[in-house]
Z-matrix of the N, CA and C atoms (Angstrom, degrees):
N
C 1 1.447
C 2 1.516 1 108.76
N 3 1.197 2 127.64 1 113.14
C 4 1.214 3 136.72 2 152.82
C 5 1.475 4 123.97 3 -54.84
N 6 1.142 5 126.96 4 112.99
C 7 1.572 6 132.57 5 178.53
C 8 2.000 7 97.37 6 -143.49
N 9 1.473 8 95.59 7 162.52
C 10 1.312 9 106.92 8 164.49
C 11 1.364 10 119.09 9 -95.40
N 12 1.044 11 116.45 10 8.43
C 13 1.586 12 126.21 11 -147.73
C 14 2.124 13 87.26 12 -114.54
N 15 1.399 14 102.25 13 128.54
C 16 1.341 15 93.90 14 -168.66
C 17 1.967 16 93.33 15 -74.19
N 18 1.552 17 120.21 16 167.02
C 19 1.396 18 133.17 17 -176.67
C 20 1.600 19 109.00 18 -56.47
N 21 1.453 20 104.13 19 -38.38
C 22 1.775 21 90.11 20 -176.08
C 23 1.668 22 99.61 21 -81.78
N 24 0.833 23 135.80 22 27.45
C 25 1.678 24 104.22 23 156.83
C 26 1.200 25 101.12 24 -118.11
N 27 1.737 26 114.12 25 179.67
C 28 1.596 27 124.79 26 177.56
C 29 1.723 28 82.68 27 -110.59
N 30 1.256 29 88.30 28 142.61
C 31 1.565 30 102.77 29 144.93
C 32 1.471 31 128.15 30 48.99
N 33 1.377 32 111.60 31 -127.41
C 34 1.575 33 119.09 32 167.42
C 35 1.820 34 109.54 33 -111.56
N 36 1.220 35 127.26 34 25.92
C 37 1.500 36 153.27 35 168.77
C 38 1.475 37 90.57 36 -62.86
N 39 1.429 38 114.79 37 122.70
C 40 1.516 39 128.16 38 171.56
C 41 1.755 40 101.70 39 -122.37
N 42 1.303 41 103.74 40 154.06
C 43 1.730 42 94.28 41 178.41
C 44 1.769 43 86.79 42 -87.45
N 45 1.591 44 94.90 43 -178.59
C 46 1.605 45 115.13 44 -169.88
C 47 1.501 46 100.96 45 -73.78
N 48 1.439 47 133.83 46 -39.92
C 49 1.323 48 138.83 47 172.64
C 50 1.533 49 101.88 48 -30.64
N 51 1.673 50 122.27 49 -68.52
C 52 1.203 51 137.05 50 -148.11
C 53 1.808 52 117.95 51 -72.04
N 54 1.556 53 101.64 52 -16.43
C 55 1.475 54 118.79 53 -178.24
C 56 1.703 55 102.54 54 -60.76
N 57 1.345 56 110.82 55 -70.10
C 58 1.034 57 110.01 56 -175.55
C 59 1.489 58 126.70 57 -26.65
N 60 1.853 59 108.09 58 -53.02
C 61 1.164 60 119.31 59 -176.87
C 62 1.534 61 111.47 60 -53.02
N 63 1.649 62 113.13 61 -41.77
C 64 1.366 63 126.18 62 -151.71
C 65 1.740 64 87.30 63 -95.10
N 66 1.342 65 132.29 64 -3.64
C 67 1.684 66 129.38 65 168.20
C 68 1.713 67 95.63 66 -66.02
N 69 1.775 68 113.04 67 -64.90
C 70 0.816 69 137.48 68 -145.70
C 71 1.659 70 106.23 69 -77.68
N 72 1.434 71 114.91 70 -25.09
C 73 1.388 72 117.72 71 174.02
C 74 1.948 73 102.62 72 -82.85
N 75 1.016 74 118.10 73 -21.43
C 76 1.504 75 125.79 74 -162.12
C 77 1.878 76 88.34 75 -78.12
N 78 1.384 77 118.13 76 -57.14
C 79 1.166 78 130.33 77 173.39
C 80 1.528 79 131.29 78 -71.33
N 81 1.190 80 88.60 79 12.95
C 82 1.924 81 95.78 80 175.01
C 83 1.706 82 87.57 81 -112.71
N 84 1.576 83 112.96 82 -52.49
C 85 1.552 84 102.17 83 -170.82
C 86 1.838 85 113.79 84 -60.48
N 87 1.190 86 110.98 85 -19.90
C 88 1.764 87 106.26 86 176.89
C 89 0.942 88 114.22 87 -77.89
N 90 1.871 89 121.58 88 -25.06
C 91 1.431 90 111.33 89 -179.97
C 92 1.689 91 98.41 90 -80.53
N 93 1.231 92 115.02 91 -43.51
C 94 1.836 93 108.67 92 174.97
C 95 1.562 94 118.54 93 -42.26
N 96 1.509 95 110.04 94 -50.67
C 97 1.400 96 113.23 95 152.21
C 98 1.673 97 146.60 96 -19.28
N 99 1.738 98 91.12 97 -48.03
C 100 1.187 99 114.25 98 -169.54
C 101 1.229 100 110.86 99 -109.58
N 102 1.661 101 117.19 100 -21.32
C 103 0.921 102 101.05 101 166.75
C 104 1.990 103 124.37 102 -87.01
N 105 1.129 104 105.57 103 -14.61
C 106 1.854 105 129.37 104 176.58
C 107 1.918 106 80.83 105 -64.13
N 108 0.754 107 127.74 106 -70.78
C 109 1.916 108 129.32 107 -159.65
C 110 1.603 109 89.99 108 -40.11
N 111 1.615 110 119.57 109 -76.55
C 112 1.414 111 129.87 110 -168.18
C 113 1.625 112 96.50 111 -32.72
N 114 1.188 113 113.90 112 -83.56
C 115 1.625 114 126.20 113 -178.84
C 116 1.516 115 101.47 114 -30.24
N 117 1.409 116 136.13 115 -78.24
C 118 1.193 117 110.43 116 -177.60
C 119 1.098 118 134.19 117 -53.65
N 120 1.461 119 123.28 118 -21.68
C 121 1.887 120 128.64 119 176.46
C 122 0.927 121 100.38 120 -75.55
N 123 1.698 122 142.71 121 -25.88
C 124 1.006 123 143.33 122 172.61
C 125 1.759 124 130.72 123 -57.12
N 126 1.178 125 92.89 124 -44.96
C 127 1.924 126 119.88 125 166.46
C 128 1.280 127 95.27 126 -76.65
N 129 1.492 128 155.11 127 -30.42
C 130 1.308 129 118.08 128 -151.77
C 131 1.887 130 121.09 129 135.54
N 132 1.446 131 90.73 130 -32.67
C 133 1.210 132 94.34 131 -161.72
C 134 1.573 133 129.25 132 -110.00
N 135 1.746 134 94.74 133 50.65
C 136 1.811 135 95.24 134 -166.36
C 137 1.692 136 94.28 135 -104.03
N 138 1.198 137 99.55 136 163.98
C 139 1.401 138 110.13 137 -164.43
C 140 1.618 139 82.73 138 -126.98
N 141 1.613 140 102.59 139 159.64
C 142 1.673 141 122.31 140 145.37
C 143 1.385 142 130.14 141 -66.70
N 144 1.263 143 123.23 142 116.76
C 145 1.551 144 130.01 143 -169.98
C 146 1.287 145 107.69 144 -65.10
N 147 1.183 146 137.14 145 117.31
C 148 1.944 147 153.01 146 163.77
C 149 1.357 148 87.25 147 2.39
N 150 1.403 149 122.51 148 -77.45
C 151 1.519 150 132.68 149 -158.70
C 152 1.524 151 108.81 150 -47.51
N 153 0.976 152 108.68 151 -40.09
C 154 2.144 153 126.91 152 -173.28
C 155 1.597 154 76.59 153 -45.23
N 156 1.436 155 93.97 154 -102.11
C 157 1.303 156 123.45 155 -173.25
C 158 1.944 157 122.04 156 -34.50
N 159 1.328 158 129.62 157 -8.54
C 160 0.828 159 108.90 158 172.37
C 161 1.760 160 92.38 159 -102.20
N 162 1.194 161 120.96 160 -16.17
C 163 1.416 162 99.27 161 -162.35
C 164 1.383 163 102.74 162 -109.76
N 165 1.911 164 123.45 163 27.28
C 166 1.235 165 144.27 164 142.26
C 167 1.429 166 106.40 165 -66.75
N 168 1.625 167 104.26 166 -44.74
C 169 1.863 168 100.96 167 175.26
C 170 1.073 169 124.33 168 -68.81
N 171 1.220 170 117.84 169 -39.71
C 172 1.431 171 102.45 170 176.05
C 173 1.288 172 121.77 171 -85.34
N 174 1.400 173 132.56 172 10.43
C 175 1.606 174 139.20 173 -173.87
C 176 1.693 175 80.68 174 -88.06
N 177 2.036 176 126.56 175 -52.86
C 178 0.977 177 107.67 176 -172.47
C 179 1.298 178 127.46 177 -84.73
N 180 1.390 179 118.14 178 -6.94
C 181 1.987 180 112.29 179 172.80
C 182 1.338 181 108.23 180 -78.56
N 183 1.617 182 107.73 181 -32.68
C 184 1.492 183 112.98 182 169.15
C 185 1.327 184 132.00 183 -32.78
N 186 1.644 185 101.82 184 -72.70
C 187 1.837 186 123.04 185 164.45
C 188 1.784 187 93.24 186 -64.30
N 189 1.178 188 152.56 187 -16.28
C 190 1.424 189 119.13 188 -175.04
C 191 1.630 190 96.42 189 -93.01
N 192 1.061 191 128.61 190 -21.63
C 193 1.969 192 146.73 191 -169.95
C 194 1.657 193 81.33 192 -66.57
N 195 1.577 194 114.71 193 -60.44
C 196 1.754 195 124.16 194 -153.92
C 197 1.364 196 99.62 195 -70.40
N 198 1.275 197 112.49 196 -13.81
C 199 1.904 198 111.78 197 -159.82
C 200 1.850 199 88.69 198 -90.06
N 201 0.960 200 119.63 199 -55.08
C 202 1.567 201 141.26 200 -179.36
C 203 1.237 202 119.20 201 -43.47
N 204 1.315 203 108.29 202 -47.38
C 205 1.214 204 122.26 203 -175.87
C 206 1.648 205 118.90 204 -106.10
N 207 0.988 206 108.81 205 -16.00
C 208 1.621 207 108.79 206 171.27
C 209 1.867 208 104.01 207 -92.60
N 210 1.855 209 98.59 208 -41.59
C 211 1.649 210 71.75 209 177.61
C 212 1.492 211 126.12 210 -109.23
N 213 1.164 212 105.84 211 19.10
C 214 1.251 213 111.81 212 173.58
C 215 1.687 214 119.33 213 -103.17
């Protein structure tokens, strides 16, 4: 069997040493993350999140349903 993974480990099993590193790599890429977002809103280029915008729609089919039905 070919693997990259040397024979003494199982799987995705890390020793306790290696967590830390893999806390600390998890938390460098969110600040890179976060910091790449700032920089683009900064230039120009932020968009509205799915969620904004769908639950803008339903605030407005909502009130047009309430307009319809209360005064009609």
């Amino acid at each position: 069997m070919n693997t990259s993974e040397p024979s003494g480990r199982d799987g995705g099993a890390r020793p306790d040493r290696d967590r830390g590193a893999e806390k600390l790599n998890w938390i460098d890429r969110r600040r890179e993350k976060i910091r790449a977002e700032v920089e683009r809103n900064r230039r120009g280029e932020y968009t509205v999140p799915t969620w904004v915008l769908a639950a803008a729609l339903v605030v407005i089919v909502g009130a047009w349903l309430a307009l319809i039905f209360f005064a009609g």
